[in-house]
N, C-alpha and C positions, 0 to 999 in steps of 0.2 A: 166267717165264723169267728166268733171271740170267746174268751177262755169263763164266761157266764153264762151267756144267752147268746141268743143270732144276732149280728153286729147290728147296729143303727147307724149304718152310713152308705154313701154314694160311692162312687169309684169317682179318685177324682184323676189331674194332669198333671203326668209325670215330667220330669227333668228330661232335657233333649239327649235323644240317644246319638253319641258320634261315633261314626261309624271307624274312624281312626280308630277307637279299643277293641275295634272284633278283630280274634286274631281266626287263625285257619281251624276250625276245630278237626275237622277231619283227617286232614295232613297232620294233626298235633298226636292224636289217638294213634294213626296207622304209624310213625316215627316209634312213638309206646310200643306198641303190641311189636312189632320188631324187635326192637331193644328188647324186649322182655322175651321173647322165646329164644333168643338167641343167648340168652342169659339161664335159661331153664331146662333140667332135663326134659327125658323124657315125658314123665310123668306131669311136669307142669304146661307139656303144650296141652295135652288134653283138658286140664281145667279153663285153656285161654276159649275153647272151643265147644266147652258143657254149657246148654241155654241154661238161663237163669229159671230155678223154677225146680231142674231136676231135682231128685231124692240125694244130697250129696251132704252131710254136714258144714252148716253155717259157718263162713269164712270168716274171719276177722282182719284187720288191717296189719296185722301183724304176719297171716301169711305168706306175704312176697309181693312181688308185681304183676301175677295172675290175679288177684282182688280188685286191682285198680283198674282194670280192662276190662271186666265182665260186662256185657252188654244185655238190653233185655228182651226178652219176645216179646211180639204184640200176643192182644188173648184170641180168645175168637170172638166173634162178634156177638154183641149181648149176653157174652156170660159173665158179665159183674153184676150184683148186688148187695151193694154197700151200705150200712149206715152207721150215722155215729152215734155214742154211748156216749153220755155224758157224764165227768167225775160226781160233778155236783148234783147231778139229777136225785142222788138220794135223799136229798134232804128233803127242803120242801119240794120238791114235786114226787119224792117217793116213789122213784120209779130206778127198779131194781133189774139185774139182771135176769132173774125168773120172772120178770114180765115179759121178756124177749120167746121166751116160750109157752105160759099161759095164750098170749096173742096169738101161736100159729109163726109168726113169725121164725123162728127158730127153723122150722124146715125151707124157708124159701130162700133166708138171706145166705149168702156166701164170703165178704166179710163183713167185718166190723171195725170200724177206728176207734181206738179208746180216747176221749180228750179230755181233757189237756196236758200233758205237760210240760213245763217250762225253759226256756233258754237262757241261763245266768249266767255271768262270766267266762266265755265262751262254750257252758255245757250243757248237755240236757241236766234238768234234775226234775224229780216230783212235783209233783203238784200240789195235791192233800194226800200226806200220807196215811190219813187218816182213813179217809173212803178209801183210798187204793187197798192197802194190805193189811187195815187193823179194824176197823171195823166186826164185829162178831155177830155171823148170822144164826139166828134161830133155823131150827130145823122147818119149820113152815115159812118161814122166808129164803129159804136154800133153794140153787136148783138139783140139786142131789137128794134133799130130803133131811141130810143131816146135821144138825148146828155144828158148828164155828167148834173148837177148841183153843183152851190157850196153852197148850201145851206147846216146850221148847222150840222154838222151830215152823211154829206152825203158822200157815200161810191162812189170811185170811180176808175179810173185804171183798171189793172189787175183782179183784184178781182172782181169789180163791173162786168167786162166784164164775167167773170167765174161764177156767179152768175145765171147772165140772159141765160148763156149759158145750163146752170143746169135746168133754169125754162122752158125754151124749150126743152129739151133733159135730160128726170130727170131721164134715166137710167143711165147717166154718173155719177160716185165719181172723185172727186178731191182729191189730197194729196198734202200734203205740206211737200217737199223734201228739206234735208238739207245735206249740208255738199258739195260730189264732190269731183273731181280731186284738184281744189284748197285750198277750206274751208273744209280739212277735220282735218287739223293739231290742231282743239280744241278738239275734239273726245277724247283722252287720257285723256286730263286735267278734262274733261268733267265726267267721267267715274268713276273720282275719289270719285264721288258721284252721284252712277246711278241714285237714287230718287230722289231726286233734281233736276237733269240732265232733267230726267222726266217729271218732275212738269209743270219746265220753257217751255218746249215744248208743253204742255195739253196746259196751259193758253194763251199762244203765238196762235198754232194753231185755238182755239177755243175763242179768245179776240170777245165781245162783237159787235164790230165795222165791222167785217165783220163774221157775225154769218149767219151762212150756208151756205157757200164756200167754208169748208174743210169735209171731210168725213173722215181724219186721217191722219197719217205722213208716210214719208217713209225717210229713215234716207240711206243715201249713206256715208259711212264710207270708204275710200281708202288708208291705209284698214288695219283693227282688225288686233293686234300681228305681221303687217307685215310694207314695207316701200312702200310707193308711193310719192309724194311730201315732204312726210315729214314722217318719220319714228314711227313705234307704239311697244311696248315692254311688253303689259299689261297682256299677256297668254292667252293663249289656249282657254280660256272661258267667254275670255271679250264680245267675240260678241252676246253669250246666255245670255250673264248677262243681257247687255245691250235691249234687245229684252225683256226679264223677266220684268224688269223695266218699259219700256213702254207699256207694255198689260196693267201691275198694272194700270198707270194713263191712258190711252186711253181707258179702260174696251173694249167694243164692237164697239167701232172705228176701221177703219182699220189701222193694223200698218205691214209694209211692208219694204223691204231694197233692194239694189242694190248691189251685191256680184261679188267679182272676178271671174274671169273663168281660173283662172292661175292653171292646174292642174300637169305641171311640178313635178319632183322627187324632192320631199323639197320643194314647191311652197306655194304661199300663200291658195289655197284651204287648205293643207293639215296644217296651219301654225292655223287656227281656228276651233271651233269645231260649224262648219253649222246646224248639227242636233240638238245641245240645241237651238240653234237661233230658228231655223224652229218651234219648239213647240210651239212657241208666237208668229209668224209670219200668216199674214194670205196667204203671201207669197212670192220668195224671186229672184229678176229678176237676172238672170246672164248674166254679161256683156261679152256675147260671142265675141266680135268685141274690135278694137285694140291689135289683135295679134302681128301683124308685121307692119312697118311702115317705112320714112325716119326718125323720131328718128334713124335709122341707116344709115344713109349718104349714106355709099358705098352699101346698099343693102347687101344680094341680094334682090330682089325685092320677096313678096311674099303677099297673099291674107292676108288682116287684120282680114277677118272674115271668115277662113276657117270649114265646118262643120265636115267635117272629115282629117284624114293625108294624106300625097301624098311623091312619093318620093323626097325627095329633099327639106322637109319641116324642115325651119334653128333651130326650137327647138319641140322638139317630148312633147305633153301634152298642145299646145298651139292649142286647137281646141275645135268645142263646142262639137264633142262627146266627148270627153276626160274628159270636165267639168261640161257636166250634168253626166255622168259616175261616176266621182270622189264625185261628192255629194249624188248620190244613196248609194255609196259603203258608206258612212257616216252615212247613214240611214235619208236623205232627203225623206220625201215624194213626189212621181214624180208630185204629182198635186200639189203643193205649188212652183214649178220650173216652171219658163217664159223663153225662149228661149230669148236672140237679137238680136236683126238688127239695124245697121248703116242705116242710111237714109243719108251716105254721102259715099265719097272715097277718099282714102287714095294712095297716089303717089311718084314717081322717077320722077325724068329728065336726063338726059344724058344717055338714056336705047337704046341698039341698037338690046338687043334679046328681040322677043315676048314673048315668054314664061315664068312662075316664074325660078326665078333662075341666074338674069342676074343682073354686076354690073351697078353700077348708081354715079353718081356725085353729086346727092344731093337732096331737095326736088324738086317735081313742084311749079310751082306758085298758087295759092289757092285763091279764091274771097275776103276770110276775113281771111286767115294763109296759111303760105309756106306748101304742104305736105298733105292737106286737101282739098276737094271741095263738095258741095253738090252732091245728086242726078239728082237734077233737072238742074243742067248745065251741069256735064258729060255725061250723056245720049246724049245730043248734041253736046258737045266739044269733046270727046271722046268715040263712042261709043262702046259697049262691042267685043271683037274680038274673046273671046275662056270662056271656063269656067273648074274650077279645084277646086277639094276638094270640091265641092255642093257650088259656088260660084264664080262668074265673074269676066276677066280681060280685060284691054283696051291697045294694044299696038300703040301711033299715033304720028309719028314723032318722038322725043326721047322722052317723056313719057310713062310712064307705071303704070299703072291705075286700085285700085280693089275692085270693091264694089259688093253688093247685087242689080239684077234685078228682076222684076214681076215675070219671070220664075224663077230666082232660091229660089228667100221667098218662094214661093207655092212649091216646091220638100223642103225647111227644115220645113214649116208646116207640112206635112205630114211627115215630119222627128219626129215634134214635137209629134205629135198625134199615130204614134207609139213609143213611146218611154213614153205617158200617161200624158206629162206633162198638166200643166195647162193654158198654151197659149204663148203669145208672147210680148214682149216691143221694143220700137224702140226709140233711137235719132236722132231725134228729129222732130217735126212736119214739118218744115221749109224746112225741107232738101228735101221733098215732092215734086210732081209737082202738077202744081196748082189746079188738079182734083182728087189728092190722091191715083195717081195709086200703088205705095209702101203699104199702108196701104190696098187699094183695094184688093191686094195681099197677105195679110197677112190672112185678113178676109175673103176672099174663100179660102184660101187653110186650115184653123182650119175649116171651115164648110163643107169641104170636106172628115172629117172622117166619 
């Protein structure tokens, strides 16, 4: 994911992991939590021993060394559904937070990641403050009904709409997602001082001014020890560290991330160490989708979000069994693993065979980027012709076209649900049609275990 649209790139090969910089994480933790009760009344062993989750008021890193040890439970199985909110979706693509409930949506989904915002000299900050908290809605653009004020203080935008959305629908958590395909390149610098790094993220997410509109963070890193836009060299255990660090300041908030699915021989799965992450995560969405793409010009053409391999697939370990597979083998717990789904498609033009596996000339044309289009226009510009690897393609004209439909989300729900994970996440709400039949789909097929 990047901080505009769904990224256009490949997972590429990471820097060699040596195995010289893993230290002991386990023995490092239990020496911790030692030290630290031993240091602590009464009262503070019981916070070393509250799962994360419980009703307790949100810790900051400021509390002690009870913050720094809280670990997280897994969920139960299939009860996530997630998706993300885009800041910028109000613009042109005008799509609002009261769309998340015109659509029906609203009753099914359980959270929501807000994206983006940014990692600058080693802190979170804003994004557009503009969408976020100034913006002023009309009462028929409201989800409450009632327009915006500018009066002193008053909270308004994005937030203000995620708020009232909360107040009507209070099983929904909001998180506040940073980083992405674009703004992931302060991460390093950021790292350099994970508590700190921390801090600025508590205070940020949790600033006075829009107080009850976040439930926690979820930090998209693209990505730990490995290259995406911009290249990372920190080891093997930057991404534990950094998970370690924010449990400390977000105590019993929730604190979540967005993880490659690149399970390739030497790939970036294998480039970080997912399992110390996962300790402090309450859990950790893998971004099963943008496998394949026009990022390769000539093709061949093949599924972006293939669930399993096929023959003929251009790199072996780019699939979502391969990548929830590769994070078990790591010692992920399967209920802290979110399956994804594109709620868009990915294309060719100058394609003359149906099938994956045929050259091409270049991207298609895309509504808002060459190579990309929502769901909700392909379904009708192109609709699906065949389906491969547990996922649909569209061959119409010289296009060549491959996203997720209602029937194949519901066959990798049930992929998902035997396989124990903790549910599912999707980009991006928008990409949706206007009744939320994608989402629709996602939430009976995890209710179908």
């Amino acid at each position: 994911m990047r901080s505009s649209t769904p990224s256009e790139r490949r997972p590429e090969r990471r820097p060699e992991q040596h195995p010289e910089q893993r230290r002991p994480r386990r023995a490092r933790r239990l020496i911790t939590v030692l030290a630290a009760a031993l240091a602590l009344p009464a009262a503070g062993l019981v916070a070393l021993t509250a799962p994360a989750g419980a009703d307790e008021p949100a810790a900051g890193s400021a509390s002690g060394p009870a913050a720094e040890i809280v670990t997280a439970e897994p969920n139960a199985v299939g009860e996530v559904r997630l998706g993300y909110f885009t800041e910028w979706g109000v613009y042109d693509r005008d799509y609002h937070v009261k769309d998340i409930v015109d659509s029906g949506s609203a009753e099914q989904i359980t959270h929501i990641n807000y994206s983006f915002g940014n990692v600058v000299g080693g802190e979170c900050t804003v994004g557009d403050s503009y969408a976020a908290y100034d913006r002023a809605y009309t009462a028929e653009e409201s989800v409450s009904g009632e327009a915006d004020t500018w009066d002193p203080g008053a909270l308004r935008g994005n937030f203000n709409q995620l708020r009232q959305l909360k107040e009507q629908y209070p099983h929904i958590k909001v998180l506040w997602s940073f980083g992405g395909w674009t703004w992931s390149g302060g991460f390093g610098e950021a790292m350099q001082n994970p508590e700190a790094f921390a801090q600025s993220c508590y205070d940020l997410v949790n600033d006075p001014r829009w107080a009850g509109v976040f439930d926690g963070i979820d930090l998209d890193w693209e990505y730990p020890n490995a290259c995406g836009l911009t290249c990372d060299e920190s080891g093997p255990e930057v991404f534990g560290d950094m998970m370690q660090a924010f449990r400390g300041a977000f105590g019993d908030q929730l604190v979540t991330a967005a993880i490659t699915a690149d399970a390739s021989d030497g790939g970036k799965i294998a480039a970080a160490d997912y399992a110390y992450g996962a300790e402090y995560a309450d859990y950790l969405a893998v971004m099963t989708y943008d496998f394949f793409g026009a990022f390769d010009a000539d093709g061949p053409t093949a599924p972006h979000s293939p669930l399993t391999s096929y023959d003929g697939i251009p790199q072996e370990g780019f699939t979502s069994e391969d990548a929830i597979a590769a994070l078990q083998a790591q010692g992920v717990p399967s209920e802290k693993l979110l399956l994804g789904v594109g709620f868009y498609g990915r294309g060719w033009t100058g394609v003359t065979q149906s099938e994956p596996g045929g050259t091409a000339t270049g991207a298609a044309p895309g509504t808002y980027e060459a190579g990309i289009d929502d769901y909700h226009v392909l379904v009708n510009s192109c609709p699906a012709t065949g389906t491969v690897a547990g996922t649909a393609y569209a061959h119409c004209g010289n296009e060549w076209w491959s996203y997720d439909t209602p029937e194949t989300i519901v066959d990798k729900m049930a992929w998902a649900n035997s396989q124990g994970l903790g549910g599912a996440f999707f980009w991006e709400f928008s990409g949706d049609t206007s009744d939320g039949a994608l989402l629709d789909a996602i939430d009976s097929g995890l209710n179908a275990a």
